[in-house]
N, C-alpha and C positions, 0 to 999 in steps of 0.2 A: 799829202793826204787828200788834196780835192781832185777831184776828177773833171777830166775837161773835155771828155764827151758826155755829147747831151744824150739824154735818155728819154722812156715816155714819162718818167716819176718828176721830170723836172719840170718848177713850176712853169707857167706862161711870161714874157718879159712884159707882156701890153701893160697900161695902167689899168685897175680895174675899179669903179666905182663901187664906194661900198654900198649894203644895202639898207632899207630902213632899218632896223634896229643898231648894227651899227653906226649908222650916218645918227639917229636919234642919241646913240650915247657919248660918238665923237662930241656933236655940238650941245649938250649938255656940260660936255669937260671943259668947254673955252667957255660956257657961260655963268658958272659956277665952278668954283676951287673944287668944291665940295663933293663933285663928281670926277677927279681926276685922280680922285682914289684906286690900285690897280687892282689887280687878282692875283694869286700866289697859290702854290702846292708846295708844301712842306714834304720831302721825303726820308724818313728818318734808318740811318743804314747802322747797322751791328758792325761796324768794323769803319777803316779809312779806305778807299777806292784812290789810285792814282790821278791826281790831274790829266796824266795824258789817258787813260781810260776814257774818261771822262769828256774830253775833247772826238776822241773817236768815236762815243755815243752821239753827239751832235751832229756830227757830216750826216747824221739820217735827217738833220732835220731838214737838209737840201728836198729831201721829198713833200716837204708840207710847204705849202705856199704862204701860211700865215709866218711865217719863223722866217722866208726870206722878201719880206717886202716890208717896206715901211712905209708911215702916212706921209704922203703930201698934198698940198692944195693946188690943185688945175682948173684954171677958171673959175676959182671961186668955190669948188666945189671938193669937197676929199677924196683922194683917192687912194688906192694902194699898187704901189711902186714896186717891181724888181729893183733890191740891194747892189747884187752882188757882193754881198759882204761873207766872208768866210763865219759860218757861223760858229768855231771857236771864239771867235772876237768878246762874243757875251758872256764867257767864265770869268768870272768873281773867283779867284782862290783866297782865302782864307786859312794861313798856316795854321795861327796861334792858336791855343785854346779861349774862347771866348763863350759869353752865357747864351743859351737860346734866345734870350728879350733879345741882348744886341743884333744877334743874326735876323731878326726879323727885319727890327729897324731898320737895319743898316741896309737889308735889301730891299725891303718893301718900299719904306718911304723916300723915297728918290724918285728922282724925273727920269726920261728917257734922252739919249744922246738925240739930236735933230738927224743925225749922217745913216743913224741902225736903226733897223726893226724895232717896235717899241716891246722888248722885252729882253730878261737873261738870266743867267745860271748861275747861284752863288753857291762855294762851296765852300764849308766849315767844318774845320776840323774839332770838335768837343771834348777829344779824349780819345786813348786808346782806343778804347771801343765804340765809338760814337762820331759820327758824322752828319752835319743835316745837307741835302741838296734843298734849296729853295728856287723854285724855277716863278718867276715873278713877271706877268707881261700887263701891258691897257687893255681895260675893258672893250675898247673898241673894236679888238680881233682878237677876242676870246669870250666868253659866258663858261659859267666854271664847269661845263662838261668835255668843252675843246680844251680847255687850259689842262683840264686831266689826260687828254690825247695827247696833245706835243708832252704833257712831263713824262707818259710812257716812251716816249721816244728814248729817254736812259736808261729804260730797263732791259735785260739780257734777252728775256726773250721775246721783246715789241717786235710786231710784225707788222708792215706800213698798213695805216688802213685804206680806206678808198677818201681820202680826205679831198674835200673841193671848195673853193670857196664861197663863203655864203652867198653870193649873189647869183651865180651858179643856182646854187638849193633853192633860195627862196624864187628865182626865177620861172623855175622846172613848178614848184608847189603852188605860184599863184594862178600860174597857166591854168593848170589842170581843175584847180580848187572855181576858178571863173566860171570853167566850160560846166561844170557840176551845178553850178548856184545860177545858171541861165537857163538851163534847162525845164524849172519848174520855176512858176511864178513864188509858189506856196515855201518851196527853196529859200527863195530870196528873199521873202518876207522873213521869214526863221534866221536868215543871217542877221540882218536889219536890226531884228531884237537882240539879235546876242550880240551885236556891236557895241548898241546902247546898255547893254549890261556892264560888259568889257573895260569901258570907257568912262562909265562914272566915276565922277570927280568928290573927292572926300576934302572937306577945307582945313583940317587939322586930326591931329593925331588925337587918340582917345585917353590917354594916359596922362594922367594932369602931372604926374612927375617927370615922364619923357617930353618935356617940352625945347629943351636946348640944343642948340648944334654946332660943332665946331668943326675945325679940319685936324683935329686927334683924333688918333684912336689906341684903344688900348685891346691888344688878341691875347688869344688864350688857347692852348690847345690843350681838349679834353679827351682821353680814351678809357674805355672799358671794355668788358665784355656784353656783348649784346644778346645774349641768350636769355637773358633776362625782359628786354624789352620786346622782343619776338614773341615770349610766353603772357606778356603782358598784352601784345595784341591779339594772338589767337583766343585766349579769353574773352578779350569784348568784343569780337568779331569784325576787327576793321585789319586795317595791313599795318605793316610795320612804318609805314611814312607816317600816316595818321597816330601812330603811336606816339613817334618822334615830335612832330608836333602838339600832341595833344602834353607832352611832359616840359619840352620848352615855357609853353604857355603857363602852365602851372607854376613852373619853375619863378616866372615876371611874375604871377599872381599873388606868388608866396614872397616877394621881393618888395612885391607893392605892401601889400599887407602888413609886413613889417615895420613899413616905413608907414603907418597907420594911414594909408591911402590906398583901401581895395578894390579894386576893378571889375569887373565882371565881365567887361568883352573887350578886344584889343583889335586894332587895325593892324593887318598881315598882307603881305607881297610873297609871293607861294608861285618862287618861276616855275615854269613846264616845259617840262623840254621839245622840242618840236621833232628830234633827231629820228624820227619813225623808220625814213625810207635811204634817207642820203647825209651819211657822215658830213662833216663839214663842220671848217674852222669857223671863227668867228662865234656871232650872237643870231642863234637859234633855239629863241623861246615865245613862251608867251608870259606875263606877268599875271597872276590873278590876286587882285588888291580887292580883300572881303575882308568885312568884318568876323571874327572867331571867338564862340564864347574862351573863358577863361577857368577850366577846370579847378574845381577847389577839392583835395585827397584824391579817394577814389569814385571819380565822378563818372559813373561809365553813361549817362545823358549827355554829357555834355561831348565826350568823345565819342558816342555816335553821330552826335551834330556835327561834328568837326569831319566827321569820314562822306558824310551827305553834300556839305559846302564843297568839299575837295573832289568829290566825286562830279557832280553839278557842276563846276569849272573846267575841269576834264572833259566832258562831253559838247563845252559848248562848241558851237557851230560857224563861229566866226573865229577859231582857232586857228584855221587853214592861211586866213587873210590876216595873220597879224605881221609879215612882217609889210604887208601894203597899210597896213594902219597906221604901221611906225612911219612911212612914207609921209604919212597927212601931217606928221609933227615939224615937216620944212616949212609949214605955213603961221606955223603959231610962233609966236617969240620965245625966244630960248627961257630964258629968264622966267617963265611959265614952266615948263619942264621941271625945271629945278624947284619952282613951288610946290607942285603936283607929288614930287616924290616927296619932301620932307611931311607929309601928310598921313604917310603911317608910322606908326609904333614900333617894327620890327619888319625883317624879312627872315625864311627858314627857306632853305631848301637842301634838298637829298638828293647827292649827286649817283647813288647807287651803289654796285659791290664791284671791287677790286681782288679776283683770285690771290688768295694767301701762295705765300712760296716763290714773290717775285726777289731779284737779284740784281747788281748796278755790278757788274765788274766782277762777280763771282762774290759780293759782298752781300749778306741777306737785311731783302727787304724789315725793319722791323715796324712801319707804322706809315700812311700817307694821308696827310691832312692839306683838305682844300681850306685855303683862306680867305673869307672874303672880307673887304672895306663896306661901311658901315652906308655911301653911299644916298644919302639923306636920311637914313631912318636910324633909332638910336641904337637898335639889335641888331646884327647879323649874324645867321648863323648857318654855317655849312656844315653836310654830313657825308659819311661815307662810310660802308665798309670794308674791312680789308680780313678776309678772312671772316673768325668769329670778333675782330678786335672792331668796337666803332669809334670811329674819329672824327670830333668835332672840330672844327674852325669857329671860332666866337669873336667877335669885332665888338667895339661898344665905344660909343660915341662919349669921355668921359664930362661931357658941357651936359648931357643928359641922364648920365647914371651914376650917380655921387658915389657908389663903391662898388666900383668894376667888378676889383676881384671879390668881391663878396655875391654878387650875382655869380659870376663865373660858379663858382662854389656851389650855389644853392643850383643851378643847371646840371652840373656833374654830378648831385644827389637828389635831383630827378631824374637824371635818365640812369641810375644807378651806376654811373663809372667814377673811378676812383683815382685818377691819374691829371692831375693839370700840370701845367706849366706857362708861363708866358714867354 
């Protein structure tokens, strides 16, 4: 099955240094458990796809460099390694019938071998007609929009992309982003502020009941139909992310409420994807940690605030330089990092749409949820569509949310979908 002529799609063997934002969330993971929480994509198939299928989807991932390298320390410093590991090596088969909770578990929460790539393929058979692919890798060389690129890699009709990795990207972006911000004085001044925007440090979380943190988590995955939340945004005249968010929030605020402690604004981590010009594995974003009012029914004030903050984070100007900012964080103590994050309340992000009518082996797609770990904060919540179907990832720290799935619940009957499961 492996080919032993080299091509131009085959990775480079050098070591390659990762870059700030990975190097920022490697050495958060050794300095805190708390961030060594990984990323997952849930792929939920209408039928059983063959193991060896299965294994022949992966020989593509010879073409993505993140799938064959793995982390090690060279002088002190991390870097990322040519394997040579066949990358069948990382299928998990899973005959038996077992519940979705177990498969998550049982893939998610585990370390990585020291010898492999730090990620792999678990596959689970549920039933005749039911299979879940869980493709599960470290944060450190993925953020959940590459981790959705390598898990296309098993679908029938993935077609390589131009995938590079991030030091590569961010290399090529800070260059150019420099030459721009030197040019005018007036420039660099306007970066200068949007750093200090960027940058500011919040000393705890807003929510006097998300005060706990543990190394649990308990996910959820939540689907529905999204035509509903589309029609809900073009009504108040924001987009459907702003939507997504604006119903999450409400969701916590009807959660707080209940538990006779109402909030009114909540600290939020709302990544941005950086991916504009050059694909690439790894961690290409920016983080925008702002405070968001807390919508109570139908607040449509409060959800144009919500679309204003998001939009204002979006334009800022020190965007270009964030993974040189994640740079400056080799100088702070780790152990600060790790403070820094457990400071907000929740993270949401929208990983985008996923064309309905995909396939793993001639098996049809029926559902693909990004996962994420909770990561210092006591929410997480990952979105996506697929098709008209939207699919949530929910993470929840259970040291800070006394009844998981009862939030879980009240989020599924705010963004008006009807389907969980854990």
């Amino acid at each position: 099955m492996s080919n032993s002529t080299a091509s131009s799609t085959d990775p480079p063997t050098g070591p390659v240094r990762l870059s700030g934002w990975d190097y920022a969330t490697w050495r958060a993971a050794g300095a805190d458990p708390v961030f060594r929480a990984p990323l997952a994509a849930v792929i939920h198939l209408a039928g059983q796809p063959g193991a060896d299928a299965i294994r022949e989807r992966l020989e593509r991932a010879r073409q993505l460099p993140a799938l064959n390298r793995r982390l090690t320390v060279i002088s002190g410093e991390p870097h990322l390694v040519h394997s040579g590991v066949d990358p069948s090596a990382h299928l998990e088969v899973v005959a038996q019938q077992v519940s979705s909770a177990q498969t998550l578990g049982d893939a998610i929460d585990r370390g990585f071998p020291d010898h492999l790539p730090p990620w792999r393929v678990h596959l689970a058979q549920l039933g005749s007609d039911r299979t879940e692919l869980t493709l599960v890798m470290d944060h450190a060389i993925a953020d959940g929009r590459a981790a959705l690129g390598l898990a296309a890699t098993l679908l029938d009709s993935w077609l390589p992309p131009a995938l590079k990795l991030s030091a590569d990207a961010s290399t090529q972006e800070r260059s150019s982003s420099q030459g721009r911000a030197t040019q005018q004085v007036s420039a660099a001044l306007d970066v200068a502020r949007s750093v200090v925007r960027m940058t500011r440090v919040h000393e705890a979380p807003l929510s006097p009941l998300f005060v706990g943190r543990s190394l649990q988590h308990r996910r959820f995955l939540i689907s529905g139909d999204t035509r509903p939340l589309r029609r809900a945004a073009r009504a108040a005249g924001v987009t459907v992310n702003d939507a997504l968010v604006a119903a999450i929030l409400r969701a916590v605020g009807n959660y707080h409420r209940e538990c006779g402690v109402p909030v009114s604004a909540l600290r939020v981590n709302v990544p941005i994807s950086l991916r504009t010009r050059v694909a690439s594995a790894g961690n290409s974003l920016a983080v925008a940690r702002t405070t968001l009012p807390v919508p109570v029914g139908d607040d449509l004030g409060a959800v144009r605030t919500i679309h204003d903050q998001l939009l204002s984070w979006r334009a800022e100007s020190a965007l270009g330089h964030s993974d040189r900012l994640a740079e400056v964080s080799r100088l702070f103590p780790a152990k600060l990092l790790a403070t820094l994050a457990r400071a907000s309340d929740l993270t949401i992000s929208n990983l985008g749409p996923i064309p309905a009518g995909a396939a793993v082996a001639g098996v049809q797609v029926a559902g693909v949820f990004p996962v994420p770990s909770t990561i210092g904060v006591a929410v997480s919540a990952a979105f996506l569509t697929y098709g008209d179907l939207g699919c949530l990832g929910l993470a929840l720290d259970p040291a800070a949310v006394a009844d998981p799935h009862h939030l879980a619940t009240v989020v599924a009957q705010s963004l008006g979908f009807e389907s969980i499961s854990v």
